[in-house]
C-alpha distance (Angstrom), angle and dihedral (degrees) to the residues before:
residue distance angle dihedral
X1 . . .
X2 4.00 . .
X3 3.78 109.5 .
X4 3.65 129.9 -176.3
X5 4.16 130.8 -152.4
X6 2.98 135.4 178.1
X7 3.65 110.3 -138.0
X8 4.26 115.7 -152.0
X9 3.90 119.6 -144.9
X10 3.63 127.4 173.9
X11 4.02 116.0 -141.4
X12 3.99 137.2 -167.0
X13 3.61 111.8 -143.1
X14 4.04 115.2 -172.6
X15 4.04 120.1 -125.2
X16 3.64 84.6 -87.8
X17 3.69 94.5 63.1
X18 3.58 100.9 34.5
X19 3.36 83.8 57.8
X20 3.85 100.1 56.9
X21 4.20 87.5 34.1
X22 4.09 84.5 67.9
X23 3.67 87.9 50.5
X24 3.54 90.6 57.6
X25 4.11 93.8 40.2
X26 4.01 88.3 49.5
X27 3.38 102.2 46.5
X28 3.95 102.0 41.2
X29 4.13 79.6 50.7
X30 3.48 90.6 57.3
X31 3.83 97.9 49.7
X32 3.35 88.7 47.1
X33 3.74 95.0 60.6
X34 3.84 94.2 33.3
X35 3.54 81.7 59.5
X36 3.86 105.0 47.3
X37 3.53 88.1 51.0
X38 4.08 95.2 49.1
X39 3.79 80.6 54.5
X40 3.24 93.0 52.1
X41 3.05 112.3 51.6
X42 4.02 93.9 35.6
X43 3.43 80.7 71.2
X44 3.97 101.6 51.1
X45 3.74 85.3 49.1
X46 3.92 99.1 43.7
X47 3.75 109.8 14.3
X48 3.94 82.4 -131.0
X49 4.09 125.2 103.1
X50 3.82 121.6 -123.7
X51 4.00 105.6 -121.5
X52 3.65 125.5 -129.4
X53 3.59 92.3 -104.9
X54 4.14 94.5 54.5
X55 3.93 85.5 45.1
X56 3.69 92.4 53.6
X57 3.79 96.0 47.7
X58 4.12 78.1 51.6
X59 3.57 87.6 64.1
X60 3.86 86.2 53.9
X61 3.27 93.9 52.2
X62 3.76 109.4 48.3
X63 4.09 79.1 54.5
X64 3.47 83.8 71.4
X65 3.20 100.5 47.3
X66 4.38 111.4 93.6
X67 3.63 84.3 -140.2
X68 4.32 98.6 55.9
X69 4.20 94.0 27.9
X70 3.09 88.8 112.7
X71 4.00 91.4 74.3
X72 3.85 79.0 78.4
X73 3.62 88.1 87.5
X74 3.66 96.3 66.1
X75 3.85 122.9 69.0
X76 3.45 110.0 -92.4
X77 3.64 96.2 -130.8
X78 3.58 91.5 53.0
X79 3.65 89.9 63.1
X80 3.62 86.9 42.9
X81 3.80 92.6 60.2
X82 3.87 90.4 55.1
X83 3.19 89.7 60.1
X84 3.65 98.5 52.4
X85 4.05 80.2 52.9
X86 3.07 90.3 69.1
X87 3.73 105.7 45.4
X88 4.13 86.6 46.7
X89 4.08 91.9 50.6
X90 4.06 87.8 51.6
X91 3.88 91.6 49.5
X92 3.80 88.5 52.2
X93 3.67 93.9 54.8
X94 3.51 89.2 48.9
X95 3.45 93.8 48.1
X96 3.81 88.2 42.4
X97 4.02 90.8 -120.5
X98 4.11 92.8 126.6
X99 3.81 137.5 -3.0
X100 4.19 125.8 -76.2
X101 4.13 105.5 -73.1
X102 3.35 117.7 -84.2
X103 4.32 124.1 -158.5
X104 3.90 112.8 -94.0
X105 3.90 117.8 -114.9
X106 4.09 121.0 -151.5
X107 3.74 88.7 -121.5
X108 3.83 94.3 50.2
X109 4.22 95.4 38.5
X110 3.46 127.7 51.2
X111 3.90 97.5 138.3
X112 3.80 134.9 121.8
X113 3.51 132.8 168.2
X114 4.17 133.5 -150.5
X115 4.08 112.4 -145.1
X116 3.81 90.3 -166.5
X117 3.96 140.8 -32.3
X118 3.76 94.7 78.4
X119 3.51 115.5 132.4
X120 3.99 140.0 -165.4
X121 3.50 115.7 -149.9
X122 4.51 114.5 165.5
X123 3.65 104.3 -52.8
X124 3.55 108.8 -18.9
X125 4.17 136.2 64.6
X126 3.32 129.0 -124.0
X127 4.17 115.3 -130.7
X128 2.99 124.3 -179.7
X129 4.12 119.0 -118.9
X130 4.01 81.6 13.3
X131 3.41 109.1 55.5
X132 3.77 145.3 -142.6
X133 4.51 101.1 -18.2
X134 3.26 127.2 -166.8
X135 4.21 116.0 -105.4
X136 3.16 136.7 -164.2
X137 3.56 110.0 -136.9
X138 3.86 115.1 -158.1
X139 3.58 99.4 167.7
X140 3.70 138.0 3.5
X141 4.34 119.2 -78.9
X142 4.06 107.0 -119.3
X143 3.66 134.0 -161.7
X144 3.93 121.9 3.1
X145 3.68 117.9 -28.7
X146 3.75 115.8 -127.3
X147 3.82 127.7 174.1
X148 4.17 119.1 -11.6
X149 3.39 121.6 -151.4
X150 4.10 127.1 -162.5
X151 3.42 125.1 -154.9
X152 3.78 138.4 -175.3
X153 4.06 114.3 -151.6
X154 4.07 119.2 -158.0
X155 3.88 91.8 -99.7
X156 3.83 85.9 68.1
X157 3.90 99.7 -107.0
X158 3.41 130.2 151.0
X159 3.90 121.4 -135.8
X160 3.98 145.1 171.6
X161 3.50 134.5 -157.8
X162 3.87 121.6 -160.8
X163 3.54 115.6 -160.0
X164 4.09 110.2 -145.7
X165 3.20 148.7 -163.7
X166 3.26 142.0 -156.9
X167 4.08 153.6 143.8
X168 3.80 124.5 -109.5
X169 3.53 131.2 175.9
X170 3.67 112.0 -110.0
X171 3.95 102.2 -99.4
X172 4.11 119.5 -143.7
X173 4.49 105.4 -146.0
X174 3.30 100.0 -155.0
X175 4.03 90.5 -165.3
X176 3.99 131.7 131.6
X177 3.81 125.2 -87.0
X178 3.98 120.0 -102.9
X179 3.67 132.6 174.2
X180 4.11 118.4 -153.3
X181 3.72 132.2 -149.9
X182 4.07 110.0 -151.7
X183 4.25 104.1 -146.8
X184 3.83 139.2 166.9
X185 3.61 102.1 -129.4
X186 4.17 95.0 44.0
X187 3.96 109.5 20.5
X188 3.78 95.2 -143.6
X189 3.80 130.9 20.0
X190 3.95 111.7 -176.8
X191 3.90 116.3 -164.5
X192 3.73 90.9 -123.3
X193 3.94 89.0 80.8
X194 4.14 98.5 -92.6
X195 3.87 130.5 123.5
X196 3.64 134.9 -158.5
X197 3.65 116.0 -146.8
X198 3.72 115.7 -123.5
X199 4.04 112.1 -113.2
X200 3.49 102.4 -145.8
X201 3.19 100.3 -164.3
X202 3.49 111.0 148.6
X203 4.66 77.7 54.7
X204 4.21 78.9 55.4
X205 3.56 95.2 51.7
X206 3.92 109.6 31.9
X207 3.65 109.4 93.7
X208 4.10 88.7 49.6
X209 3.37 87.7 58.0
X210 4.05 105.8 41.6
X211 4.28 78.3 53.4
X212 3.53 89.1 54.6
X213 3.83 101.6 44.9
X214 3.88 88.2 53.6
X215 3.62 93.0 48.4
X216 4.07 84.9 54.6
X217 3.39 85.7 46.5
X218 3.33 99.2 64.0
X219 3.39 99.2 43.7
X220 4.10 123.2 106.2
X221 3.43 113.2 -111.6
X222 3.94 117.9 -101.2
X223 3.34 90.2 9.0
X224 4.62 120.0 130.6
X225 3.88 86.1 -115.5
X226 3.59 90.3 55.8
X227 3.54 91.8 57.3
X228 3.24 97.2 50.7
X229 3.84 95.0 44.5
X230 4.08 78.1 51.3
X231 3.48 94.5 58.6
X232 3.98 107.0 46.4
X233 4.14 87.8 49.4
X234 3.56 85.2 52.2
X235 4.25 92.7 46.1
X236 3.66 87.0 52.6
X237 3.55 95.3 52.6
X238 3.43 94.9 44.4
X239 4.01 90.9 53.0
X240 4.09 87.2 49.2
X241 4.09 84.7 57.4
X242 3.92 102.9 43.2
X243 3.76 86.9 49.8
X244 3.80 92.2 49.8
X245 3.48 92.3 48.4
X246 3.78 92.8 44.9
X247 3.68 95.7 56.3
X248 4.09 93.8 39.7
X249 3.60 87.2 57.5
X250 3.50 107.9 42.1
X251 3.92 89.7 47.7
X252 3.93 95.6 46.9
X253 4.05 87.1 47.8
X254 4.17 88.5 48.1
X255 4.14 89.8 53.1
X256 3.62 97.5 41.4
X257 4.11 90.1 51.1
X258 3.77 88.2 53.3
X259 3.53 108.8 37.6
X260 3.84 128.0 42.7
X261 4.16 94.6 -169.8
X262 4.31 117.8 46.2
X263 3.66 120.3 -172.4
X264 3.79 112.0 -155.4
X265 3.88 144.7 173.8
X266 3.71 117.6 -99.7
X267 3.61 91.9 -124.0
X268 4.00 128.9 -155.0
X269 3.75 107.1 -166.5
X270 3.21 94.2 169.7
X271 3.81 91.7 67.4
X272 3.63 95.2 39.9
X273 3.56 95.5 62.8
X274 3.51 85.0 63.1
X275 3.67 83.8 90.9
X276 3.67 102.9 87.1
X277 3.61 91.6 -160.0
X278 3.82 102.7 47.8
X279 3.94 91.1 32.3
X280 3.90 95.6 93.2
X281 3.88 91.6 47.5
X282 3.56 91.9 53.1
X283 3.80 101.5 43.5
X284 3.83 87.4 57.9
X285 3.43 98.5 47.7
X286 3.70 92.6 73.9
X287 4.31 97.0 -140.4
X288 3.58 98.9 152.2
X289 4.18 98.2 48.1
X290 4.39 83.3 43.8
X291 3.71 91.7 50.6
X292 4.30 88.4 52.8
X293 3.56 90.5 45.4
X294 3.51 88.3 49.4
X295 3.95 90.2 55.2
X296 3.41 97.6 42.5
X297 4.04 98.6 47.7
X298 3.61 97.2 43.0
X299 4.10 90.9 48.8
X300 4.32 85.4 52.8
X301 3.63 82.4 45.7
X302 3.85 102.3 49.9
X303 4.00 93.0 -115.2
X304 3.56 126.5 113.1
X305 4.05 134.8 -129.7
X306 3.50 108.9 -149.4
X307 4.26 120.6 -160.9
X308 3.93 117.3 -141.1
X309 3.51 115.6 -150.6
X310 4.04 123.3 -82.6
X311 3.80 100.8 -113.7
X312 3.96 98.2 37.3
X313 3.74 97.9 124.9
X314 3.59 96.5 -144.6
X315 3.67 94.4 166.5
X316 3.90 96.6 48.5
X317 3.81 92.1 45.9
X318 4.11 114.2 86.9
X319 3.43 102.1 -127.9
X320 4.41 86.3 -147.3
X321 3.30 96.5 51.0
X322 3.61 109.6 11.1
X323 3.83 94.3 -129.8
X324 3.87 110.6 142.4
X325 3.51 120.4 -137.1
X326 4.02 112.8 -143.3
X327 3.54 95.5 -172.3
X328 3.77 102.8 59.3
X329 3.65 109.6 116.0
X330 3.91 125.5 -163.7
X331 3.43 103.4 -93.7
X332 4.09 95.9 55.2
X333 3.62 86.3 98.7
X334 4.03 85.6 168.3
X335 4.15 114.6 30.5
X336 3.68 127.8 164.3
X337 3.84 119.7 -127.2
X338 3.90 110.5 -110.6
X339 4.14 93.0 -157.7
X340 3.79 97.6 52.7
X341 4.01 99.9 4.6
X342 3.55 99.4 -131.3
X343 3.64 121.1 152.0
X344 4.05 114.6 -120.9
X345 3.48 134.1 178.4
X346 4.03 105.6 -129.7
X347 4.13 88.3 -131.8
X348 3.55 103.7 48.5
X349 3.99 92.6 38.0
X350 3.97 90.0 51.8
X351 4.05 91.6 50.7
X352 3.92 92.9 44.3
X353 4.24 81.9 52.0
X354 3.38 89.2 47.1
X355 3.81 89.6 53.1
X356 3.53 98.8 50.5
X357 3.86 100.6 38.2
X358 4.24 85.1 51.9
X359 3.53 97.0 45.6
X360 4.44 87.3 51.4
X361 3.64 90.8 52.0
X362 3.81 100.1 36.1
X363 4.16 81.4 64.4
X364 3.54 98.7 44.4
X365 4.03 87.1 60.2
């Protein structure tokens, strides 16, 4: 079985390289833009769409041009890349995948990406129109490298990310069956009797940040203070993220050790969020990236995640006697069924539903 990872590295380019990294950053942004808006409006004036081809030999041309030569100081495939951006971002609208392209901002894009002709030699990576960068290497680069992509985050850090790829045999997890309830007030409820405390950690984190917005508020722009105001809002975010992503991962590799089948919810967050008063909670708890990590992992792994349907009422539904109660409401966090009177926690009820409606339409497939 091919797999493919994306393996994260953090580098320390000197002033030298910085330098010649936000050459790269600038001028991929501005091709990218240059060629949304050629698209654009080669469409309002033909009704057709310029290919990727004609907006690649675009590229060539505004190299030419004395006004746009200095483009030369970018790698070429770099700018190429952009353009391919492009042409993907239209296909996903098309295809309904993302919304209609929008123009990249310097504050929003500092992102480049090498096709080919990156190198590894010791400690340091070789990019092209940079130079040879200091990396930190925190564990070893398997398979075949394919494209490498550098990126600059608001807190002024440097990363990588190798895409590899690589061969596995296909592994058989011979591990027991468990369905999982995703909640607010416990993170993860599995039906075989366990919960996951919820984080919080946006609740942890919230008052240091509202402080710091208003300080950046109040700020003048362009100013030093700014700046600096800039860079601790963007320190605490950054904090909020890793330890998101920290906890998401180290929970979806725990459940994907254990268990070789997962029942989940179909989930819709974009619906949920709908709820003005839940929408916050459910934004930081990070379900939809868990669920894909859950896929992903358990595939690797030899397991399988399997996706009820949206409208199953799983926590409504007795899991005794199957009678589903209409009138529970979310805050009967303990209800007693009124066709076979048994007592059920809603948590633990919804994940053993979850279970059983899972492993039914895992065998019908």
């Amino acid at each position: 079985m091919e797999i493919q990872m994306g393996m994260k590295y953090r580098i320390y380019p000197n002033q030298t390289e910085k330098a010649c990294l936000a050459v790269q950053f600038g001028h991929a942004r501005f091709v990218y833009n240059s060629t949304l808006a050629a698209r654009k409006n080669h469409f309002e004036s033909t009704g057709k769409t310029l290919s990727k081809f004609d907006c690649n030999k675009r590229i060539t041309e505004l190299k030419k041009d004395e006004n746009f030569s200095w483009l030369k100081q970018a790698d070429s495939q770099v700018l190429q890349q952009k353009s391919a951006d492009v042409d993907t971002a239209y296909r996903r609208f098309f295809k309904h995948l993302g919304g209609y392209p929008t123009f990249k901002r310097k504050s929003n894009d500092q992102k480049i990406r090498y096709p080919q002709r990156v190198r590894f030699v010791g400690n340091k990576t070789y990019l092209p129109k940079v130079g040879f960068v200091k990396t930190k290497f925190h564990r070893p680069l398997i398979g075949i490298q394919k494209s490498v992509t550098v990126s600059k985050t608001k807190t002024n850090k440097y990363f990588i990310s190798v895409l590899c790829v690589y061969e596995i045999n296909q592994p058989v997890h011979k591990g027991p069956a468990v369905g999982i309830d995703l909640g607010l007030k416990d993170f993860l409820i599995t039906s075989d009797g366990t919960k996951t405390k919820h984080p919080k950690l946006l609740k942890t984190k919230e008052i240091r940040i509202k402080r710091a917005q208003k300080s950046l508020s109040k700020k003048l722009k362009g100013s030093n203070n700014r700046t600096k105001a800039r860079l601790k809002l963007a320190i605490l975010h950054e904090k909020l993220t890793n330890a998101r992503k920290d906890f998401l991962n180290k929970e979806s590799f725990r459940l994907t050790a254990k268990y070789s089948f997962i029942g989940t919810e179909s989930l819709k967050i974009n619906n949920m969020v709908k709820n003005h008063c839940l929408a916050k909670a459910i934004l930081d708890s990070g379900w939809g990236e868990f669920v894909r990590q859950l896929e992903y992992k358990s595939t690797w792994k030899g397991g399988q995640v399997f996706k009820i349907g949206t409208f199953f009422p799983s926590s409504k539904t007795c899991n005794k006697c199957k009678h589903i109660n209409h009138d529970l409401k979310l805050s009967d966090r303990i209800w007693t069924c009124p066709g076979c009177k048994s007592v059920l926690d809603r948590d633990f009820n919804a994940a053993e539903n979850i279970l059983e409606e899972a492993t039914a339409g895992a065998a019908e497939i």
